[in-house]
C-alpha positions as CSV (number, residue, x, y, z in Angstrom):
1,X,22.7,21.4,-0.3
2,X,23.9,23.8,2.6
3,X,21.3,25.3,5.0
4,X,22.9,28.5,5.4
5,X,23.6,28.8,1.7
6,X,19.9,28.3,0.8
7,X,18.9,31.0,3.1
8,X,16.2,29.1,5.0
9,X,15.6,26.3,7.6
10,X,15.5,22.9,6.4
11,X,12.3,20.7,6.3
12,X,12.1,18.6,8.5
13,X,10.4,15.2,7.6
14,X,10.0,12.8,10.4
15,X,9.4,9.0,9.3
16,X,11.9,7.3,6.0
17,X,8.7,5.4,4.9
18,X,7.4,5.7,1.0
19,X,5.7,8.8,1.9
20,X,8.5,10.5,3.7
21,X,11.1,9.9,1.1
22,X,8.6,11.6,-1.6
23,X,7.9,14.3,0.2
24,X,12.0,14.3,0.4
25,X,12.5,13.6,-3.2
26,X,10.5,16.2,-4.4
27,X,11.4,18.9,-2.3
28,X,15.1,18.3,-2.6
29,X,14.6,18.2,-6.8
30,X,13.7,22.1,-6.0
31,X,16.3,22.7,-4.0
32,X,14.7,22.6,-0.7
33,X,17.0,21.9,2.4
34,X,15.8,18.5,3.9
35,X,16.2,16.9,7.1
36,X,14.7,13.2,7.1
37,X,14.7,12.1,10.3
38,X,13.9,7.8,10.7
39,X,13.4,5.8,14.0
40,X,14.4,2.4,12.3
41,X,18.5,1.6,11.4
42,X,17.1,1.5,7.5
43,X,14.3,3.2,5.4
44,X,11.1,1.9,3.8
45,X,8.9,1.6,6.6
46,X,6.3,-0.9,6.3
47,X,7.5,-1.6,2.9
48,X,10.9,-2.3,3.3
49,X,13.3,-5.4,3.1
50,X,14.7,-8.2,5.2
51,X,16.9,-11.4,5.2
52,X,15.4,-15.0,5.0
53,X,18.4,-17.1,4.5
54,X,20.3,-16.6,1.6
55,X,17.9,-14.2,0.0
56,X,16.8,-10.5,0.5
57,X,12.5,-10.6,1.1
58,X,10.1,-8.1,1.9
59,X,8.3,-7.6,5.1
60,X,5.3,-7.5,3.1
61,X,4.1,-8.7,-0.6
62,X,2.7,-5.4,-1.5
63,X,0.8,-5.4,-5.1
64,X,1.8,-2.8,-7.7
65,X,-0.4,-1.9,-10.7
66,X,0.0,0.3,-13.3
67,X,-2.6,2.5,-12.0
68,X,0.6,3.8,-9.6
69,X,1.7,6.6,-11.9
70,X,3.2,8.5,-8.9
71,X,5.2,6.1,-7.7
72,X,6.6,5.0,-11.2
73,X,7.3,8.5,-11.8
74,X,9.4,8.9,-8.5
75,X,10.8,5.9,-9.2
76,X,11.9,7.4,-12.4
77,X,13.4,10.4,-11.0
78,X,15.7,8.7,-8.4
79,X,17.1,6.7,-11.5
80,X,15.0,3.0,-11.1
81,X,14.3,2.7,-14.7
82,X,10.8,0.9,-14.6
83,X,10.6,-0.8,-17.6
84,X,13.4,-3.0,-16.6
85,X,12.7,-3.3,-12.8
86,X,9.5,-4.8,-13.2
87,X,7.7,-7.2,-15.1
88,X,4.4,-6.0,-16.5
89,X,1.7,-8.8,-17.4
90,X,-2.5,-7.8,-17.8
91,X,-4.6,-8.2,-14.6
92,X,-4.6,-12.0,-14.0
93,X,-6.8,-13.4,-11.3
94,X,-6.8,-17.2,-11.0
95,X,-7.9,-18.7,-8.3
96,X,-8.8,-22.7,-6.8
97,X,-11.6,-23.9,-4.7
98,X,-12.3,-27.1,-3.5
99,X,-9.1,-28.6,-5.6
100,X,-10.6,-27.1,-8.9
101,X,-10.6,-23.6,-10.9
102,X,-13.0,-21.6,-9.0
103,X,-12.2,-17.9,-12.0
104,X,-9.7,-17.5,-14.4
105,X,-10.0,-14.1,-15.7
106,X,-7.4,-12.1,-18.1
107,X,-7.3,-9.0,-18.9
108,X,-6.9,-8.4,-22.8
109,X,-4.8,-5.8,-23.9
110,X,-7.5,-3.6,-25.4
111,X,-8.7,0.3,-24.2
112,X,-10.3,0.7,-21.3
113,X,-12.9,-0.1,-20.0
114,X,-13.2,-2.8,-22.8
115,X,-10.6,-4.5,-21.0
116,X,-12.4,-5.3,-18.4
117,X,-15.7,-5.9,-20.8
118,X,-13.2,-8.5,-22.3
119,X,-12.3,-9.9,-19.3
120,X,-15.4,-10.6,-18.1
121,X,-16.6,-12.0,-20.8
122,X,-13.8,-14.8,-21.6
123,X,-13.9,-15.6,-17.6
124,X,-14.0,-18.9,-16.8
125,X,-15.8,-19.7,-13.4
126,X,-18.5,-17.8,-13.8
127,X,-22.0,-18.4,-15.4
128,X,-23.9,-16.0,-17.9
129,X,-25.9,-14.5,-15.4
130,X,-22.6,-13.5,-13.2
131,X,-21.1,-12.1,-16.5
132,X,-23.7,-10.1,-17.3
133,X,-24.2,-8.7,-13.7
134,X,-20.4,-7.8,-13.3
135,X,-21.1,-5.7,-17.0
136,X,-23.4,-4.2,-16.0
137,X,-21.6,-2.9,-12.8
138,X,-18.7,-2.0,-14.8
139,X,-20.7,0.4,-16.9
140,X,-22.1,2.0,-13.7
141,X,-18.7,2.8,-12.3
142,X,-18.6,6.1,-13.0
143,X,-22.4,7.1,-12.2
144,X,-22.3,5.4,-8.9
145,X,-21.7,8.6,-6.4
146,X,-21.6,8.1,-2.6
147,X,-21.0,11.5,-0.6
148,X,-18.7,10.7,2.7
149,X,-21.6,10.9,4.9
150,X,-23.6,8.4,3.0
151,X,-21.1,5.4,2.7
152,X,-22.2,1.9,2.9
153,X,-20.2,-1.4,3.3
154,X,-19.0,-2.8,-0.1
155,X,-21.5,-5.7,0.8
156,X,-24.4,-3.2,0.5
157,X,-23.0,-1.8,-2.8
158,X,-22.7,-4.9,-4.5
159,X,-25.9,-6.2,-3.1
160,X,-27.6,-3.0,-4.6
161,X,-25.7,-3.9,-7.9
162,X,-27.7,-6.8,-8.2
163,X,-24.1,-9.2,-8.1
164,X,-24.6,-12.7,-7.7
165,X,-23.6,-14.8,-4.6
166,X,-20.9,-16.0,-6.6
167,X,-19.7,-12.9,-8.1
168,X,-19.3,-11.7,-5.0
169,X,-17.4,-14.7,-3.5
170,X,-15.1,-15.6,-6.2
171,X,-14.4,-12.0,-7.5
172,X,-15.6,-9.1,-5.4
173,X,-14.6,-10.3,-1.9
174,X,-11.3,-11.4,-2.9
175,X,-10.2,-8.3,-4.2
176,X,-12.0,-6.0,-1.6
177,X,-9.5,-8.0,1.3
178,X,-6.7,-7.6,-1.1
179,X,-6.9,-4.3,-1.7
180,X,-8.7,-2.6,1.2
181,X,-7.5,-5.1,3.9
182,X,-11.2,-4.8,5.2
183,X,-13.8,-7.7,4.8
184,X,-16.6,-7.0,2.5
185,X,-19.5,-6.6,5.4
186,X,-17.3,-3.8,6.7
187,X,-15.3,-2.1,4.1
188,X,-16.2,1.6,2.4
189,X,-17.4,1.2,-0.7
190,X,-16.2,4.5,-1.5
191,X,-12.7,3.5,-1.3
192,X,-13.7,0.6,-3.2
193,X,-15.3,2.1,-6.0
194,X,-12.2,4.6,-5.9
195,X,-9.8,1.5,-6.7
196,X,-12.0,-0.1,-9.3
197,X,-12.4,3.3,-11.3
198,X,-8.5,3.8,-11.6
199,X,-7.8,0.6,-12.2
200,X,-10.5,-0.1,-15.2
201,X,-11.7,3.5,-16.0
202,X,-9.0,5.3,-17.5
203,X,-5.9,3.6,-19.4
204,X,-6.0,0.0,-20.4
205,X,-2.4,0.0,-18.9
206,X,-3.8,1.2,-15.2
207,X,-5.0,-2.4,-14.2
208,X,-2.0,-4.3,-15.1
209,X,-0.4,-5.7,-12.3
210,X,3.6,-4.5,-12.3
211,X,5.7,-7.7,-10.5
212,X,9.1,-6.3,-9.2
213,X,12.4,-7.8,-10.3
214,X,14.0,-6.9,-7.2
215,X,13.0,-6.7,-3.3
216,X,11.5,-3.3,-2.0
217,X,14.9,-2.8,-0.7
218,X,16.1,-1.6,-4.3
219,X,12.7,0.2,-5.6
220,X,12.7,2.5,-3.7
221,X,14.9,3.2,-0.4
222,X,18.3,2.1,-1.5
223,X,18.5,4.1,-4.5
224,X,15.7,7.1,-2.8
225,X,18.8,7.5,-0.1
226,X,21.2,7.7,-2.7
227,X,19.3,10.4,-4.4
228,X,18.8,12.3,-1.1
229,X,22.8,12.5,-0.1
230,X,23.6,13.0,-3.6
231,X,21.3,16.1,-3.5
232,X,22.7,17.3,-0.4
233,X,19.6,16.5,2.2
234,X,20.9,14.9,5.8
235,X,19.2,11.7,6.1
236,X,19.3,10.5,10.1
237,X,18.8,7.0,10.9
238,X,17.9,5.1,14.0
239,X,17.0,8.4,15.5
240,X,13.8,9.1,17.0
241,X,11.8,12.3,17.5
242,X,9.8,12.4,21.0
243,X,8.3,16.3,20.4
244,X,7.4,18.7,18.0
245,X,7.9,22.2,18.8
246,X,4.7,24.7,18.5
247,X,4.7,28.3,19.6
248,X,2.1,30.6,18.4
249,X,0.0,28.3,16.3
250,X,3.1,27.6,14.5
251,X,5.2,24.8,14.5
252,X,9.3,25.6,15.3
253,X,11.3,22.4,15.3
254,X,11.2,18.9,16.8
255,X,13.1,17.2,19.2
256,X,15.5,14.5,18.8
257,X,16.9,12.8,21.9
258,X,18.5,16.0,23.8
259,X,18.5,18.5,21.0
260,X,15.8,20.9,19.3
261,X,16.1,20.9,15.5
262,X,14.6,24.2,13.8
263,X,12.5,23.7,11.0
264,X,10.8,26.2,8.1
265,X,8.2,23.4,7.9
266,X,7.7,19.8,9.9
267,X,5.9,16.7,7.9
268,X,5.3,14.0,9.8
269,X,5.1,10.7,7.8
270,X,5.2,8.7,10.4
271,X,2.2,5.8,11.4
272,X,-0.9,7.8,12.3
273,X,-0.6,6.6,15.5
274,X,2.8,7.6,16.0
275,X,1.4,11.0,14.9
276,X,-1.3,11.4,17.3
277,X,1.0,10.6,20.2
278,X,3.8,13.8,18.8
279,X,0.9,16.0,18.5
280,X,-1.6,14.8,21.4
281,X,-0.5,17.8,23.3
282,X,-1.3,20.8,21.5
283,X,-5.0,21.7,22.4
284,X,-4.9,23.6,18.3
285,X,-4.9,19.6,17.2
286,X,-7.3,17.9,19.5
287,X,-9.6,17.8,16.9
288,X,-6.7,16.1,14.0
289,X,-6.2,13.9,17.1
290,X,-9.6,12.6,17.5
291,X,-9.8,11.8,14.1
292,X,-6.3,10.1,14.0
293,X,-8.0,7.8,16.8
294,X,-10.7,7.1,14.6
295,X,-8.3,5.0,12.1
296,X,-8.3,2.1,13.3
297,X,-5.3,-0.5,12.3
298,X,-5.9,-4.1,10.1
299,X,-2.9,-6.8,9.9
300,X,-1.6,-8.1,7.4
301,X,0.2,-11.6,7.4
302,X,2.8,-12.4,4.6
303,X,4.4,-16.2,5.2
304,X,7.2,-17.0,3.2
305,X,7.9,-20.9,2.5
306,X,10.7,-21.7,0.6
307,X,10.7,-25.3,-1.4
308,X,13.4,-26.8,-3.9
309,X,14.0,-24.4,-6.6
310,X,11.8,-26.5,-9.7
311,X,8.6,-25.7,-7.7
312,X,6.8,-23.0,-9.8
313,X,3.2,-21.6,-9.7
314,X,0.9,-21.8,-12.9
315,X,0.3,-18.2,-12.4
316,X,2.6,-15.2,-10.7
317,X,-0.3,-15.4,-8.5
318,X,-3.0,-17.2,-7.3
319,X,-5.8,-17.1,-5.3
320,X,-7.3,-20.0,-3.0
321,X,-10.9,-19.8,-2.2
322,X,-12.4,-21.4,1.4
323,X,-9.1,-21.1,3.0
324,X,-7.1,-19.2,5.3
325,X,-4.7,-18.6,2.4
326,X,-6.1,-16.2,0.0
327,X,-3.1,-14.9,-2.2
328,X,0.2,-16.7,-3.2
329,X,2.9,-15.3,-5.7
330,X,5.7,-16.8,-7.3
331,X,9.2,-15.2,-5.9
332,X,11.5,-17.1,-8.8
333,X,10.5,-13.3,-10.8
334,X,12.6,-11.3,-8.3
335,X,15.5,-14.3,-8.3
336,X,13.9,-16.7,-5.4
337,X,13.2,-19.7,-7.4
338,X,11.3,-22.3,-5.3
339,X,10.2,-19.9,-2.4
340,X,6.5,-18.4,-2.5
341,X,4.7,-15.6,-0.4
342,X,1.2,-16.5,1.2
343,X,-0.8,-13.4,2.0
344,X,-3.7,-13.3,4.5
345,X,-4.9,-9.9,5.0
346,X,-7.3,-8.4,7.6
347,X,-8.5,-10.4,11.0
348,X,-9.6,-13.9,11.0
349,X,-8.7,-17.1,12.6
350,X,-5.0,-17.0,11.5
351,X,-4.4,-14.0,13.7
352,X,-5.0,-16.0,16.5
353,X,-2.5,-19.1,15.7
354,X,0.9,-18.6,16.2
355,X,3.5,-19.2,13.3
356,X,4.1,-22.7,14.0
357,X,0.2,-23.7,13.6
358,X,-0.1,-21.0,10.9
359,X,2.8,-22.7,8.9
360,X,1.3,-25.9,9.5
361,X,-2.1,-25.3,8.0
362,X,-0.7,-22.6,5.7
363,X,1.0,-25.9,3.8
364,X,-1.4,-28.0,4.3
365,X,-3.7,-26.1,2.1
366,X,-0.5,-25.4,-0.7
367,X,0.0,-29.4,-0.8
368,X,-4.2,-30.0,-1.2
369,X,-4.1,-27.1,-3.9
370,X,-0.6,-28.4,-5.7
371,X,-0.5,-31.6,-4.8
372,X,3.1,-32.1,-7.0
373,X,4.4,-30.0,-4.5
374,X,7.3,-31.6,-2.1
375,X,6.9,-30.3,1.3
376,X,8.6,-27.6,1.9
377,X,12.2,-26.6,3.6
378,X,12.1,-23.4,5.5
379,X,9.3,-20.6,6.6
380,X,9.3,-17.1,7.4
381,X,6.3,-15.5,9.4
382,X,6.2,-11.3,8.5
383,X,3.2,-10.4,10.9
384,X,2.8,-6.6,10.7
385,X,-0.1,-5.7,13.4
386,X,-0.7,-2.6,12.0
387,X,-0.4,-2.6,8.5
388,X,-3.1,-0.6,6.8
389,X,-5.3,1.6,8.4
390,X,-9.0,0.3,8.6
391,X,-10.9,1.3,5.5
392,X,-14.1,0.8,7.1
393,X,-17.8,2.2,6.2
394,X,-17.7,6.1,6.8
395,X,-13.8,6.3,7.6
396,X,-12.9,9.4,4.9
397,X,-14.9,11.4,7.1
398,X,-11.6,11.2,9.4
399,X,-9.0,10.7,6.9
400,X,-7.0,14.0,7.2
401,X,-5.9,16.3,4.9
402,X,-2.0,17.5,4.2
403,X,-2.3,20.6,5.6
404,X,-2.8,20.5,9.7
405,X,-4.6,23.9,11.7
406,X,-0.7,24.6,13.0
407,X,0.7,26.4,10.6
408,X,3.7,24.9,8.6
409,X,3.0,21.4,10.1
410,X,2.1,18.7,7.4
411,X,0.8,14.9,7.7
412,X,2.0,12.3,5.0
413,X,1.0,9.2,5.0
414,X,-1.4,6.6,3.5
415,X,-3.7,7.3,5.8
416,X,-4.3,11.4,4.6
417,X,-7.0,12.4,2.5
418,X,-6.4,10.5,-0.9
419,X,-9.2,8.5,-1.5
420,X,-7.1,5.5,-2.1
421,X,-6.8,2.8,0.6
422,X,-3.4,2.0,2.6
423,X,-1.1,1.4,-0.7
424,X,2.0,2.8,-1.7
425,X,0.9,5.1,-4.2
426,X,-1.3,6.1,-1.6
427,X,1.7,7.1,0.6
428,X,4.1,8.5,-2.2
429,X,1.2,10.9,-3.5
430,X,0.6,11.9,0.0
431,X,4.2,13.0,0.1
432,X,4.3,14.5,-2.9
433,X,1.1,16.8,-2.2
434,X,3.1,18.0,1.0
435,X,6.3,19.1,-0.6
436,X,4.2,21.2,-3.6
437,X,2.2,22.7,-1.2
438,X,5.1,23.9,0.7
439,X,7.2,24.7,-2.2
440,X,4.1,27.0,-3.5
441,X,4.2,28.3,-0.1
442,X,8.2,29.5,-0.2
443,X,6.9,31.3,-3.6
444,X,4.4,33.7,-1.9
């Protein structure tokens, strides 16, 4: 797609992360001139892939459900054909505790919200009175309203449920770390109730949990770049822009090493850190900046351990309860037989060990939980500092929107406005909501 023959200055999208390259995507399907401009030698941001050995991993086991229409459908439109690049299964949760089953709970394939209705009821691990509490919850999902300046921790909310002690340990807590990186006593239960509503309220399909074939490498940024070049957009890697240019409450270009580029429009999908430090000098933004600073960051630790390739998991993935590891999945469904991913999400006691001690007591707890297990042969420590943003009590009040006070200038990212906590659908819709708004804006 040539500049000059389109009749207008490119877009300019800084950051090749998941929100960056759907803002691209879309923009470049109608026939909008794109720059994407990427710091790092490869895209994907903090979803992307890297070596460990002889296979290709990810810097991060990232969970996909079928509540991710967006990204399915972008994935569609760069030519991933979904049906065959993941493997679809109903929500599963199993999980151990104390070298027993602590829940075992299915999802059966019926409409929502019966599915969840069913799966409560056929859970094993819990006792009448949990089943009947975690019902009645479910029905309340959509009543429940909590206006941004009125959110309470997820603790609060489930304590105001009436959930039992052991509801809330062997079901609620677990999946408010895994999906809001945030322990229960501090996470926003409107980002919470968010997840649970698309995930159980709408189609049955929405809560089954989508296991990739492939590494991230091949969802989305291998064949997202093709797409890009074969659509004509300039995709520049291991550059990095150090200034956006604003001149009369509009933004002009950004700057990359010792050149300006112009731009119609400038999305920055970059970390909202990263953001707040490109646009901490404009005086317009101060207030976007103070917000930005209001984020926060939570880590997220994925440890890879590979052991000889007839070690399986009963389950794709399982939880362990009174441990430092809470997730593991099985890799053998994306062609890693024998290796498994350990996930320990938000702050604790394991951000404090380094990987040696980590790995030590990370397989310590594997070989008490699966104790046909051999040890293990090699280990990979991900540690990514700044994952997710925090999704604490109160935090949409800061969680920008798309459109900035400079005019033309656009945040993507996660961390925007979306209601969702730091996911990848999250990111891709983000991206998406930029490049419509500024394609609606070239038709005025």
């Amino acid at each position: 797609m040539d500049e000059s023959a389109a009749g207008q200055q490119p877009v300019v999208i800084v950051g090749g992360g998941w929100a960056g390259m759907a803002a691209a995507v879309e923009l470049c399907h109608n026939n909008v001139p794109v720059v994407l401009i990427e710091a790092a030698r490869q895209l994907g941001g903090r979803a992307r892939s890297l070596r460990f050995g002889e296979y290709v991993v990810d810097n991060g086991q990232h969970i996909i459900t079928g509540a991710y229409q967006s990204l399915l459908e972008l994935l569609e439109r760069i030519g991933v054909a979904t049906e065959n690049t993941f493997t679809r299964i109903p929500l599963t949760l199993h999980c151990l505790g104390d070298e027993c089953l602590s829940l075992h709970l299915r999802a059966p394939r019926l409409p929502a919200p019966l599915n969840l209705t069913g799966a409560l009821i056929k859970a094993r691990g819990l006792s009448v009175r949990d089943k009947l509490q975690a019902l009645r919850f479910g029905r309340r999902l959509q009543l429940i309203d909590i206006a941004v300046d009125r959110d309470i921790s997820v603790r609060a909310l489930l304590h105001s449920e009436g959930q039992t002690p052991a509801l809330i340990a062997k079901l609620w807590e677990p999946l408010c770390i895994a999906t809001l990186n945030t322990p229960i006593g501090d996470a926003s239960a409107r980002i919470f109730l968010r997840v649970l509503r698309e995930s159980f309220s709408r189609q049955r399909k929405h809560s089954d949990l989508l296991l990739p074939r492939v590494e991230l490498g091949k969802l989305l940024p291998n064949p997202g770049n093709e797409y890009l070049e074969q659509h004509g957009a300039r995709v520049m890697l291991g550059q990095r822009v150090t200034a956006v240019q604003c001149a009369s409450g509009r933004v002009r270009g950004v700057t990359v090493g010792n050149q300006t580029l112009p731009a119609s429009h400038v999305v920055l999908a970059t970390p909202h850190i990263v953001s707040r430090r490109l646009l901490s000098a404009e005086p317009l933004l101060a207030p976007l900046c103070t917000d930005l600073a209001a984020l926060g960051n939570a880590p997220v630790i994925t440890l890879y351990l590979q052991y000889p390739t007839p070690v399986q998991l009963p389950h794709s993935m399982t939880g362990l309860h009174g441990s430092v590891v809470q997730w593991v999945f099985d890799r053998s469904h994306c062609g890693a037989p024998g290796m498994v991913a350990v996930v320990i999400s938000a702050t604790g006691i394991h951000t404090q060990m380094d990987n040696d001690s980590l790995t030590s007591k990370v397989a310590a707890e594997l070989a008490a939980a699966f104790r046909h297990w051999p040890a293990h042969q090699h280990s990979l420590v991900v540690r990514e500092k700044r994952a997710t943003f925090s999704s604490t009590t109160g935090i949409d009040a800061h969680r920008p929107d798309n459109q900035t006070a400079m005019q033309s200038l656009w945040l993507a990212g996660d961390y925007t406005s979306n209601g969702l906590p730091a996911t990848l659908e999250g990111a891709v819709r983000s991206g998406l909501s930029c490049a419509r708004a500024i394609i609606d804006s070239t038709k005025e």
